[in-house]
Legacy VTK file of the C-alpha trace (Angstrom):
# vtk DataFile Version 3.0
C-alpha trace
ASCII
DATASET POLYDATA
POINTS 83 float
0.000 0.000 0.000
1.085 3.279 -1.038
2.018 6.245 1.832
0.343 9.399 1.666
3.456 11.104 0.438
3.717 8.619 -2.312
0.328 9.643 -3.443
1.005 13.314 -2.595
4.003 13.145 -5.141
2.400 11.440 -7.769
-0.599 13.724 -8.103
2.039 17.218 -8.453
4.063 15.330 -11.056
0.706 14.337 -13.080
-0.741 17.821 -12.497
2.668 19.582 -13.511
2.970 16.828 -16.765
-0.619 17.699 -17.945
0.248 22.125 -17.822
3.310 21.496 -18.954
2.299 19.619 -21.948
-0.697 22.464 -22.315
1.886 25.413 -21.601
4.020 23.757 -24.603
1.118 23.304 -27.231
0.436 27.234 -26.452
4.102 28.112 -27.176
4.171 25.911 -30.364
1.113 27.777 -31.630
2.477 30.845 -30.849
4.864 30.095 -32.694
3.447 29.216 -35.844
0.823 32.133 -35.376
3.960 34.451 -35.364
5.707 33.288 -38.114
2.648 32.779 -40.840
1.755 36.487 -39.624
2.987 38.049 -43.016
0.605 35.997 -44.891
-2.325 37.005 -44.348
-5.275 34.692 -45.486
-3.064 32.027 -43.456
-2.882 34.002 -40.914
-6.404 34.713 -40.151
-6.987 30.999 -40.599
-4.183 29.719 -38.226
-5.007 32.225 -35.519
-8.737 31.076 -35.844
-7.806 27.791 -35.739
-5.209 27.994 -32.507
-7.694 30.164 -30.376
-10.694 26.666 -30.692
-7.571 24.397 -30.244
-6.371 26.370 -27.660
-10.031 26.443 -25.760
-10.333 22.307 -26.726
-6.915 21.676 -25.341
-7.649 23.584 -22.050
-10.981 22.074 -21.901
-8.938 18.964 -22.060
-6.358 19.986 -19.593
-9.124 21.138 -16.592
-11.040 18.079 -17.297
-7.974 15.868 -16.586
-7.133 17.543 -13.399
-10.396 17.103 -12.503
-10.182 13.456 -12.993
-7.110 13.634 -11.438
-8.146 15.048 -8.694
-10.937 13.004 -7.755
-8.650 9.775 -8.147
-6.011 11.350 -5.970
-8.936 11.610 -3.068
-10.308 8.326 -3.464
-6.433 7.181 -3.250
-6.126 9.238 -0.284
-8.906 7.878 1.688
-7.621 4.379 1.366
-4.150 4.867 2.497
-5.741 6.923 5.161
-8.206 4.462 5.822
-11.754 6.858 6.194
-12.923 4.845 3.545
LINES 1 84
83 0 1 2 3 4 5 6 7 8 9 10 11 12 13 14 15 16 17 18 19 20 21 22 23 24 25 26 27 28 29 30 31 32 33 34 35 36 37 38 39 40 41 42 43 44 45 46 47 48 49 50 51 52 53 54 55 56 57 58 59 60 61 62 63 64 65 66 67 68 69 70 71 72 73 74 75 76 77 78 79 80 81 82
């Protein structure tokens, strides 16, 4: 059976994975929104496309913490026995 601190550690480094993965997708389409800014038809098109991928991807992101999150309770309720 896991110790509390085990669980306690495994939830940051899955929390800090998931926004660090999400933080890095928002660079990269920076990015690419910077450098197709000359052109402008592209432009328009990858900026419209980044801002829904950027709203789908941090949909994505909360919902996983979420999930997380609830896990990391039920995991901390059985190595704390108040099941």
């Amino acid at each position: 059976m896991p110790s509390y601190s085990a669980v306690q550690k495994a939830v940051c480094v899955e929390r800090f994975r998931i926004w660090f993965a999400w933080a890095c997708g928002g660079f990269v389409g920076l990015g690419v929104a910077n450098a197709t800014k000359d052109i402008h038809i592209v432009s328009v098109i990858t900026q419209v496309l980044f801002v829904g991928l950027g709203i789908l991807s941090t949909t994505a992101a909360v919902r996983m913490t979420n999930a997380l999150n609830r896990r990391a309770e039920a995991a901390r309720k059985e190595v704390l026995g108040d099941l």
